[in-house]
N, C-alpha and C positions, 0 to 999 in steps of 0.2 A: 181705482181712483188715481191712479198716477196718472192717467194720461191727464185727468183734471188739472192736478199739480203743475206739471210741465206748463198748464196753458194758464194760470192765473200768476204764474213766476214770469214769464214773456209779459204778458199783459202789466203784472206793475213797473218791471223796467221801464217800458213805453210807456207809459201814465207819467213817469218821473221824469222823462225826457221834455214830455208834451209843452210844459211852460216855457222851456230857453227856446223850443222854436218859434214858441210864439213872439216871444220878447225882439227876436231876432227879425220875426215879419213886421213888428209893429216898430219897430226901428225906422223903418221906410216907409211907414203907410201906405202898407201894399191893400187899396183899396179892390182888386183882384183875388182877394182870397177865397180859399174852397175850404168847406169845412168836412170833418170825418170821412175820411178815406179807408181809414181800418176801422174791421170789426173783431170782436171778438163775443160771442155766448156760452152760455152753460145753464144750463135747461135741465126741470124735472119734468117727463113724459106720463100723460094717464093716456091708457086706451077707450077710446070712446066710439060707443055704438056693440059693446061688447056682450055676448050672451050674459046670462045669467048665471052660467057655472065658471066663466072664465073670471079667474080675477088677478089683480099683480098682488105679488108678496116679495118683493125686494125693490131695489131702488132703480127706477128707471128714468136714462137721464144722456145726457150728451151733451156735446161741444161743437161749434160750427167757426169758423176766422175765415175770412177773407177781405175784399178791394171792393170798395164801392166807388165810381164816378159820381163827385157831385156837380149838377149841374143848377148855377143859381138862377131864378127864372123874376125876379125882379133888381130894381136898382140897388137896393139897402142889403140883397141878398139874404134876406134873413127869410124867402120862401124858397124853397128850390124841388130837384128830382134829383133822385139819389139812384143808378142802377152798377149794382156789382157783381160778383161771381166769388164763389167761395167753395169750401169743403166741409160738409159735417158727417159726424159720424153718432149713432144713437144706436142704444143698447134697453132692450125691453125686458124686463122680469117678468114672468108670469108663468099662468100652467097650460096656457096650447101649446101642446105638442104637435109638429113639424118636423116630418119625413119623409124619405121617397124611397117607393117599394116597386119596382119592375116599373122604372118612369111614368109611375103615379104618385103625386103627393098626398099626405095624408095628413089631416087635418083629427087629430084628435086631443082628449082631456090627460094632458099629463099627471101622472101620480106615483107615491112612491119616490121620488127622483132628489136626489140633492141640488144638481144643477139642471134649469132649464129657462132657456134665452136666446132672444132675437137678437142680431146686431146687422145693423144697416150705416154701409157708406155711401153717399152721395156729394154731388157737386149740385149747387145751389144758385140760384138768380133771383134774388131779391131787386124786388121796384118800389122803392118807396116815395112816397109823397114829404116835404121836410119843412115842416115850421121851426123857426128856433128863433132866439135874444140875440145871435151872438151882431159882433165889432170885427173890429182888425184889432180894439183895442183889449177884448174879452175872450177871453179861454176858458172862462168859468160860465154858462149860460143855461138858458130851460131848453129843451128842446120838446116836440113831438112828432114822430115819425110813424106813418103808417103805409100802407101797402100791401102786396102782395108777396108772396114765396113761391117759385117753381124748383122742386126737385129732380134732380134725374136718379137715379139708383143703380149706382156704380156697381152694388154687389152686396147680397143679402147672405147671414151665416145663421142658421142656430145649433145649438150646442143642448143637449138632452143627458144625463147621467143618471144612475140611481145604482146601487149596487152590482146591478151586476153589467149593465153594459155600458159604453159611451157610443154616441152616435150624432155625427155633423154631418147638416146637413145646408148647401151651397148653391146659389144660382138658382132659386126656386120659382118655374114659371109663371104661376099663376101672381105674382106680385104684378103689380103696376108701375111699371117704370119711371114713367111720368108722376108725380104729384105736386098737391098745389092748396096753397093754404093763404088765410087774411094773416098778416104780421100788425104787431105795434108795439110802439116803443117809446118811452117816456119817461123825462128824468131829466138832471140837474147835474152839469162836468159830467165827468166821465159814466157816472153811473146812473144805468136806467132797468125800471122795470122794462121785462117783455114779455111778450103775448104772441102764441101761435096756435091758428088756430083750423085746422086742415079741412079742407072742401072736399077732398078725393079719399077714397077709399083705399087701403094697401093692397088688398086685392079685385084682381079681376074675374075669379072663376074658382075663387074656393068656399068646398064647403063644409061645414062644423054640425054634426045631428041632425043631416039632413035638410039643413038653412044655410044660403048664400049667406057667408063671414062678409059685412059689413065694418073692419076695423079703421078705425081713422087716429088721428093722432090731435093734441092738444099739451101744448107744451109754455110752459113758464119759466120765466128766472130772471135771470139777468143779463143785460148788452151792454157791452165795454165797445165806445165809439174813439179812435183814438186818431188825430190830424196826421 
């Protein structure tokens, strides 16, 4: 949970910033303004499309921050397109167990084990579509955001324990490097529900009791949009 920490202590700094820049834009009636350039998430993760013996039993969850370009596409600016790049990192609880034995992966039911978990980093490109209220002379507004998410997958670890061995396991072929899911987002200042909800499969060519692992992802929580 620290890293969570670290990232909602950033995030309220810049929350408590966010009105004097405004004050300071609306100073000039800067009728040119962009709105949310920063993002910030932190998301609970279910796995969906999952066998029937796989299930989570601890908390699966991540954080994602980056830059979004907003681009406003009428005069009042209150419709626009939103494309950014970011970093997230996700961390999966459950009991598939993931390993590699004479460079083959192995896809089976973990048991016994104290520790056993996925964690994936990637760089992200979110495209969103962007309705909102806001002004030059409002800070405070509704928004709804929606769109797409493309992942790429910088780099997959899992981590397997149980009495007697530990075993990490890295750079797992059969993942899909690529992924790509619907987003949306909605909410009131800074704080908004969010919604992900994933199109593409984690993997490309693994298999679980002799069935193609169709795992995808679907993720909640909340998006901190900050000027």
């Amino acid at each position: 949970m620290g890293k969570y920490k670290y990232c909602l202590i950033i995030f309220f700094l810049l929350s408590f910033a966010k009105p004097q820049a405004q004050v300071n834009k609306d100073s000039i009636a800067d009728l040119n303004y962009l709105e949310d350039q920063l993002y910030l998430s932190i998301t609970y993760s279910f796995l969906n499309n999952k066998p029937a013996t796989i299930s989570q039993n601890g908390f699966s969850g991540g954080f994602s921050l980056g830059f979004i370009k907003d681009i406003p596409l009428n005069e009042q600016r209150n419709v626009g397109l939103g494309i950014g790049i970011g970093y997230a990192y996700n961390v999966y609880v459950q009991n598939l167990k993931i390993s590699r034995e004479n460079k083959t992966s192995l896809f089976e039911l973990a048991e016994d084990y104290k520790i056993n978990r996925l964690g994936i980093k990637s760089l992200e490109l979110p495209i969103e579509f962007r309705w909102r209220t806001s002004t030059p002379q409002k800070f405070s507004f509704w928004r709804v955001y929606g769109g797409i998410k493309v992942s790429y997958l910088i780099s997959e670890k899992t981590k397997f324990e149980n009495a007697d061995v530990l075993i990490t396991t890295k750079d797992i072929p059969e993942f899909n490097k690529i992924q790509y899911g619907i987003i949306l987002a909605a909410g009131y200042s800074t704080w908004n529900l969010y919604f992900y909800y994933g199109l593409s499969p984690f993997f490309k060519s693994a298999v679980f009791n002799d069935k193609n692992l169709d795992l995808k992802d679907i993720s909640v929580g909340l998006k901190f949009y900050i000027m």
